[in-house]
C-alpha positions as CSV (number, residue, x, y, z in Angstrom):
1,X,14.4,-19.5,-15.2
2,X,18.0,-18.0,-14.8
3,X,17.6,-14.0,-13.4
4,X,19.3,-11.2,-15.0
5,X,22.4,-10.6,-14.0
6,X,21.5,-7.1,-13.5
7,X,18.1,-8.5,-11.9
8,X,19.9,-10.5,-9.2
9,X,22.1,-7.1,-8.5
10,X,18.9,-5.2,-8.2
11,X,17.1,-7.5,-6.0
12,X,20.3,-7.8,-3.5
13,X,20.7,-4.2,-3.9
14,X,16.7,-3.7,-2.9
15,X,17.2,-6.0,0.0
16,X,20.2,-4.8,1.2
17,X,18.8,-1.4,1.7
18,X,15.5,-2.7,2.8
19,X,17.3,-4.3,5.7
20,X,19.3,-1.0,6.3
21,X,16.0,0.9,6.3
22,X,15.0,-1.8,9.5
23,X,17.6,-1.2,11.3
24,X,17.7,2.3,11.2
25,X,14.0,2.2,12.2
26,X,14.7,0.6,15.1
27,X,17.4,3.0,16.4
28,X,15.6,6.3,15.6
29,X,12.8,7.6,17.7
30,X,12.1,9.9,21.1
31,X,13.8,7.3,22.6
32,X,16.9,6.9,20.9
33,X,18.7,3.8,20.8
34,X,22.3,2.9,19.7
35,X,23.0,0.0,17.6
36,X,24.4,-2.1,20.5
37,X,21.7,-1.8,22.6
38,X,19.6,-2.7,20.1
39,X,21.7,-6.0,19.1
40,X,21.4,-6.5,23.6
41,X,17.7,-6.0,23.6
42,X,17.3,-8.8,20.5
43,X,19.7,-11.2,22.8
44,X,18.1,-10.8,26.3
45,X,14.7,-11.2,24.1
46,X,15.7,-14.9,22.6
47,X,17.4,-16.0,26.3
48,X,14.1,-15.0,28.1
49,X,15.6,-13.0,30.7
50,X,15.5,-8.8,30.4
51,X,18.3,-7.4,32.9
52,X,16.6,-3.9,34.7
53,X,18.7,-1.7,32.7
54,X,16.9,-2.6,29.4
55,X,13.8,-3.1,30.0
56,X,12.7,0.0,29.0
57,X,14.4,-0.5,25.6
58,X,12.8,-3.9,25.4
59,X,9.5,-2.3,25.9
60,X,10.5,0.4,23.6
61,X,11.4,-2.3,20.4
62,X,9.3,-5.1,21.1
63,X,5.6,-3.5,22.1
64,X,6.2,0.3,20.2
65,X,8.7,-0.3,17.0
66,X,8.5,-3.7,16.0
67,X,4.6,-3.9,15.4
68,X,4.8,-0.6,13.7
69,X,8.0,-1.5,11.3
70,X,6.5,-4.6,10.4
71,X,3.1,-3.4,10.0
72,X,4.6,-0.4,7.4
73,X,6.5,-3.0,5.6
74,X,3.3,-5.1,4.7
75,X,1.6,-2.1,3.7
76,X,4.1,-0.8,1.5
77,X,4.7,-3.9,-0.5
78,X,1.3,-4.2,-0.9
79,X,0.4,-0.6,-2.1
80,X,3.3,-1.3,-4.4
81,X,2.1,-4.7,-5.5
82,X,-1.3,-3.9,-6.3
83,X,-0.4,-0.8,-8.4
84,X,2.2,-2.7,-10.1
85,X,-0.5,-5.1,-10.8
86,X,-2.6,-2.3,-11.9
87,X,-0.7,-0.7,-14.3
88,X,0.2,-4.1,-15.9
89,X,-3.5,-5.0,-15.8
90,X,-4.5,-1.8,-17.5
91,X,-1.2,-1.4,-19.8
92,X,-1.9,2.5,-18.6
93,X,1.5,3.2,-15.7
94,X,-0.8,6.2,-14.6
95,X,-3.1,4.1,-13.3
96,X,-2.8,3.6,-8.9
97,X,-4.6,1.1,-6.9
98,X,-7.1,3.3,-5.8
99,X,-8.5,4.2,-9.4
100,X,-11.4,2.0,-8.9
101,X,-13.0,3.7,-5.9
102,X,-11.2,1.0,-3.0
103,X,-9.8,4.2,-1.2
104,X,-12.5,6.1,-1.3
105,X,-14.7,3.6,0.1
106,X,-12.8,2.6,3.1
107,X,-12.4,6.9,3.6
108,X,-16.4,6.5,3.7
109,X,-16.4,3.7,5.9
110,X,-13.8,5.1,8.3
111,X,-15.3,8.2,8.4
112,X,-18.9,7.4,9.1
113,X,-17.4,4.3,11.3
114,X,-15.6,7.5,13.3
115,X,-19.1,9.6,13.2
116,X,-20.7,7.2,14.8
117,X,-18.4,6.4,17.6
118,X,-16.9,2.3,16.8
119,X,-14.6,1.0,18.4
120,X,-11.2,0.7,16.6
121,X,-12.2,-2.7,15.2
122,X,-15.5,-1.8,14.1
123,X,-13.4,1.4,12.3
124,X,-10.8,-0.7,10.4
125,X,-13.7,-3.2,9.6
126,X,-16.4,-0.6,8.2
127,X,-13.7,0.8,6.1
128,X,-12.3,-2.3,5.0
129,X,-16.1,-3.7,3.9
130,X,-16.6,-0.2,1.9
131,X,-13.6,-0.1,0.3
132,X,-14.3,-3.8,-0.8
133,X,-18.2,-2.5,-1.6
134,X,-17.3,0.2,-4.0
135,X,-15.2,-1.7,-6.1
136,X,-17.8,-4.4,-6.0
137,X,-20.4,-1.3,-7.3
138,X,-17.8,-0.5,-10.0
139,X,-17.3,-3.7,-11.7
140,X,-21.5,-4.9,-11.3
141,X,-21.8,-0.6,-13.3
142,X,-19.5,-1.4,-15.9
143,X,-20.3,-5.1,-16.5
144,X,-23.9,-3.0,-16.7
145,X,-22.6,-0.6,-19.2
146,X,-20.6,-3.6,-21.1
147,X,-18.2,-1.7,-23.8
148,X,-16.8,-4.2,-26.1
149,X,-13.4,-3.5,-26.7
150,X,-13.8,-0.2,-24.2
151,X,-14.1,-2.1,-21.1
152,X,-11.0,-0.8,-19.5
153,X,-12.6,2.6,-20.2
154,X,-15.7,1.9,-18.9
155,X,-14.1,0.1,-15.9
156,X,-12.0,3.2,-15.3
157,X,-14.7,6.3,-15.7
158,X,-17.3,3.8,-13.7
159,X,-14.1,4.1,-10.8
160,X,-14.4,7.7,-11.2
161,X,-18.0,8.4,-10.8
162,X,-17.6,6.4,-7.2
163,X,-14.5,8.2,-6.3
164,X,-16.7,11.5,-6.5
165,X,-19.4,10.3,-5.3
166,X,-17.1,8.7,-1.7
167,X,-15.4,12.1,-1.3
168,X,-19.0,13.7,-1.5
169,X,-20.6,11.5,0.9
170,X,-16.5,11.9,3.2
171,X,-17.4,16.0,2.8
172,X,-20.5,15.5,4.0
173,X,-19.6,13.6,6.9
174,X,-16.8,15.9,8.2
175,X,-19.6,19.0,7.9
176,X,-21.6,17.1,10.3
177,X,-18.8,16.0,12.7
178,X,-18.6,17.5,16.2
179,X,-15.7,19.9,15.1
180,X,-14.1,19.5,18.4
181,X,-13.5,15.6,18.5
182,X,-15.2,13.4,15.3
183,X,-14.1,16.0,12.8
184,X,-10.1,16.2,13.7
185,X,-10.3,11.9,14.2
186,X,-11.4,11.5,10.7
187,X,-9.1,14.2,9.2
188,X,-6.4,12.8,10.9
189,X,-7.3,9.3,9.6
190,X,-7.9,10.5,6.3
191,X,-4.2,11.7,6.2
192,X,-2.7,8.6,6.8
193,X,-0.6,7.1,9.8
194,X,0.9,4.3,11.4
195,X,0.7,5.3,15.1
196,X,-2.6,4.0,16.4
197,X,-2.3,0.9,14.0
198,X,0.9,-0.8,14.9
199,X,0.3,-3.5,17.1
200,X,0.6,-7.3,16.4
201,X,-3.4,-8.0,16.1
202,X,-3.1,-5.7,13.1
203,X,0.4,-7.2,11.9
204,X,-1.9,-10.7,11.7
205,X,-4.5,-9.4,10.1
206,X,-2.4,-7.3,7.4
207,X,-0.4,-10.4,7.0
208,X,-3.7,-12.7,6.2
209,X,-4.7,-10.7,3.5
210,X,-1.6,-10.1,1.9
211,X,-0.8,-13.7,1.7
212,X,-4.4,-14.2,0.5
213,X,-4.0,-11.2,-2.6
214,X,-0.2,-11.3,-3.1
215,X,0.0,-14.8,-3.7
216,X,-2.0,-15.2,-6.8
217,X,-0.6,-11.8,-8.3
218,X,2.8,-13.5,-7.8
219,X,1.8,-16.6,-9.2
220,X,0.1,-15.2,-12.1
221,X,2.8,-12.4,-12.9
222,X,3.4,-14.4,-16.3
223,X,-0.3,-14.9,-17.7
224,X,-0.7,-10.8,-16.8
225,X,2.4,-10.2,-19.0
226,X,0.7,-11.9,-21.8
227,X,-2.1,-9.6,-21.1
228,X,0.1,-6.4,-22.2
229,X,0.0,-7.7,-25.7
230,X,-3.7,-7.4,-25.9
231,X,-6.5,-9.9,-25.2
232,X,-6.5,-11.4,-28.5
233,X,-3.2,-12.4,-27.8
234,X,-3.5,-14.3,-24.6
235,X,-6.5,-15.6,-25.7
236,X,-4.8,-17.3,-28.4
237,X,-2.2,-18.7,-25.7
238,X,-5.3,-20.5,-23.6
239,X,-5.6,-17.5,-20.9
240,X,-9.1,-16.7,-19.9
241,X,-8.8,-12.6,-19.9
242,X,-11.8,-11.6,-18.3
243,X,-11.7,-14.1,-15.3
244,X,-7.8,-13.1,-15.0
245,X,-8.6,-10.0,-15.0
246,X,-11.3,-10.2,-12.4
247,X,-9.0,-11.9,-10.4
248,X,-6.6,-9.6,-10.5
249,X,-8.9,-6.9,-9.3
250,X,-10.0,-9.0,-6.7
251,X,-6.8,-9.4,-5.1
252,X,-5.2,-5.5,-5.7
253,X,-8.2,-4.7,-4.3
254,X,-8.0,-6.7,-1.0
255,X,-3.9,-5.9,-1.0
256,X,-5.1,-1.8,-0.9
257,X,-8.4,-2.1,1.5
258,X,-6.8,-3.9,4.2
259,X,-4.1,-1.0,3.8
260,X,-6.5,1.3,3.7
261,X,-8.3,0.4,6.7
262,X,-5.8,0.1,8.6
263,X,-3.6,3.0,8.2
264,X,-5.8,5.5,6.5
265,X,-5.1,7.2,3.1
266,X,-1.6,6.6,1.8
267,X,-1.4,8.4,-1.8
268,X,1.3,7.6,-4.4
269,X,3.6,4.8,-2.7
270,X,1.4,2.4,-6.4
271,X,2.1,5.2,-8.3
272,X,5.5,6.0,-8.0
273,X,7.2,2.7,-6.5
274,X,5.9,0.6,-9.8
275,X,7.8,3.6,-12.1
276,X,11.3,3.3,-9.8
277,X,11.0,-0.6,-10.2
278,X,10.4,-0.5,-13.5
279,X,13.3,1.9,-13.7
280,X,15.5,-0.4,-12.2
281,X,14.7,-3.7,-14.0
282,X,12.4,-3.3,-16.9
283,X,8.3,-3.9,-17.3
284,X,8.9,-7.8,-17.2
285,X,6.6,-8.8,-14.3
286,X,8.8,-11.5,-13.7
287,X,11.1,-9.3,-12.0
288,X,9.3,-5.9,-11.6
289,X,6.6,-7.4,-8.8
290,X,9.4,-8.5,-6.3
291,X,10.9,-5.6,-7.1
292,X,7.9,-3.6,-6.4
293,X,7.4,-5.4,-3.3
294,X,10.8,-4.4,-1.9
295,X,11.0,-1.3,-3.5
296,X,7.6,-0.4,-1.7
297,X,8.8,-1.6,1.6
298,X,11.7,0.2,2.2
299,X,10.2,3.6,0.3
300,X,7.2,3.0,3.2
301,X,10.1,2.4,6.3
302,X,12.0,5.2,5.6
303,X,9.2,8.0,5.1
304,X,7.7,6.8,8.1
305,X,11.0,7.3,9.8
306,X,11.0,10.9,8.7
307,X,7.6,11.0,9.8
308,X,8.3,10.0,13.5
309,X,11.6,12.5,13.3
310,X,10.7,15.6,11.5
311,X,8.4,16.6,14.4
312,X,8.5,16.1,17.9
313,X,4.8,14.9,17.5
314,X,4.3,13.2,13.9
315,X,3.7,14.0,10.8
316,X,0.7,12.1,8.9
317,X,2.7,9.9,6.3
318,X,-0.2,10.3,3.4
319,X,1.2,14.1,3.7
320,X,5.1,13.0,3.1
321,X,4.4,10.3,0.7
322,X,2.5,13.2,-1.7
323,X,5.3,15.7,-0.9
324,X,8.1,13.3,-2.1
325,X,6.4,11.2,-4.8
326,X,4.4,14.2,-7.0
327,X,7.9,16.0,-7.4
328,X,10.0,12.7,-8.3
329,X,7.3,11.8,-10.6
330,X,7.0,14.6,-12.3
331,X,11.0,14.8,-12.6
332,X,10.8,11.4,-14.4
333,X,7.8,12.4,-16.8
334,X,10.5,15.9,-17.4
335,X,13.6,13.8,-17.8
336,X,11.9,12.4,-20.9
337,X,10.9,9.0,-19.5
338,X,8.1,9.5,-21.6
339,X,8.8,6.2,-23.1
340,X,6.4,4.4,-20.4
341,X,3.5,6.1,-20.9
């Protein structure tokens, strides 16, 4: 199938600036590095032989910036992904990843991973397994509750009876915290960051699982496009809706709980990335997921940029990625894009 014209620009447009965003990421930092130096390190990296002189900017890209970039570039196109997915899913564009409890559950998992003193694997693991448990809980209430024709409904408020009752258990856990160490570790986590998770074990990891959830969602972009016409619809056209839409659950939910667990809470990036990409080429899934998945990449690169600059320490990026994405969406709802919802 032939792309858009104004598809193909879009796409070449997204990747362009997603590859800008990279190299910008490399140069910026405490340890600032011109773009020749960088284009040096790369060269002496592929020959195999690092003269004295930049060594410490080969340390610099290849152990510090590298894992990090490409760890936030997996992330973001998979928060984007799985709310693109989401909103399609749902035919509701308010609807984020985390609206079935995932986030929630890996905050409880982190945190009570955190109270009880894990080591960093066991940390990213509980919080990946309770992200993964709530939404289990959500869909086992709701296929409980049944609802006919109001399953989405169902599915949703049975999301939003776990997300209360995570943050509860989350509260409860940072009143018991030693307020000197376990309760500023989980606030921190709970905020969001990159900078204790970018290293290439976690790259691998991330990497798995996207592969794993993205793949179908890609796959079946076409089948969930049906699904926006209404289940009597795609049922008429052969689709199975209830085991598509499990599926796609499954997989969204994977894409946000390894992100989860990995970097902490980062709000809005599958809110607000699905809106710009629909924006930019139209609610076809077709094109809208890959643009998502760029889209989301590069938004992710460059706020964690800002987030490594702003400061001379860092800023969490959960807090950045609220402060830029409530105002832009709420300057699309007031510029009468009222149309998507």
């Amino acid at each position: 199938m032939k792309k858009h014209p104004r598809e193909a620009l879009v796409m070449a447009s997204l990747g362009a600036a997603l590859l800008g965003a990279f190299i910008f990421s490399l140069m910026i930092g405490r340890f600032g590095l011109p773009w020749g130096a960088i284009f040096r390190v790369f060269a002496a990296g592929f020959s195999g032989e690092v003269a004295p002189d930049l060594q410490q900017a080969y340390n610099v890209i290849f152990i510090i910036r590298l894992p990090r970039i490409f760890l936030t570039l997996l992330v973001g196109a998979a928060l984007a992904l799985s709310g693109a997915a989401y909103q399609s899913l749902f035919r509701n564009p308010l609807v984020s990843p985390d609206i079935l409890g995932v986030t929630s559950g890996a905050g409880v998992g982190a945190a009570i991973g955190i109270l009880l003193d894990l080591p960093s694997l066991g940390i990213h693991l509980a919080s990946f397994l309770l992200g993964i448990g709530v939404v289990a809980l959500v869909l086992s209430l709701s296929k409980i509750l049944g609802g006919g024709k109001n399953a989405s409904v169902v599915l949703i408020l049975s999301g939003t009876i776990m997300n209360l009752l995570a943050q509860s258990i989350v509260s409860f856990t940072k009143y018991v915290a030693d307020a000197e160490s376990k309760l500023p570790e989980i606030t921190f986590w709970l905020m969001g960051s990159f900078a204790r998770s970018g290293n290439y074990r976690n790259i691998l990891g991330m990497l798995t699982f996207f592969l794993i959830g993205g793949i179908p969602i890609f796959l079946l972009r076409w089948k969930i496009n049906v699904l926006t016409f209404g289940d009597e619809e795609a049922r008429s056209m052969g689709i199975d809706t209830k085991r598509l839409r499990g599926l796609i659950i499954v997989c969204s939910t994977l894409l946000t709980a390894a992100s989860v667990s990995l970097c902490g809470t980062i709000g809005w990036v599958g809110l607000i990335i699905p809106h710009i990409s629909r924006l930019l080429v139209g609610p076809n899934n077709r094109a809208l997921f890959p643009a998502a998945l760029l889209s989301g990449s590069a938004f992710m690169l460059i706020v964690d940029d800002f987030a490594r600059a702003i400061v001379p320490g860092e800023l969490p990026i959960g807090v950045l990625t609220a402060f830029v994405g409530a105002p832009l969406f709420l300057y699309m709802l007031f510029n009468g894009k009222r149309d998507w919802l």
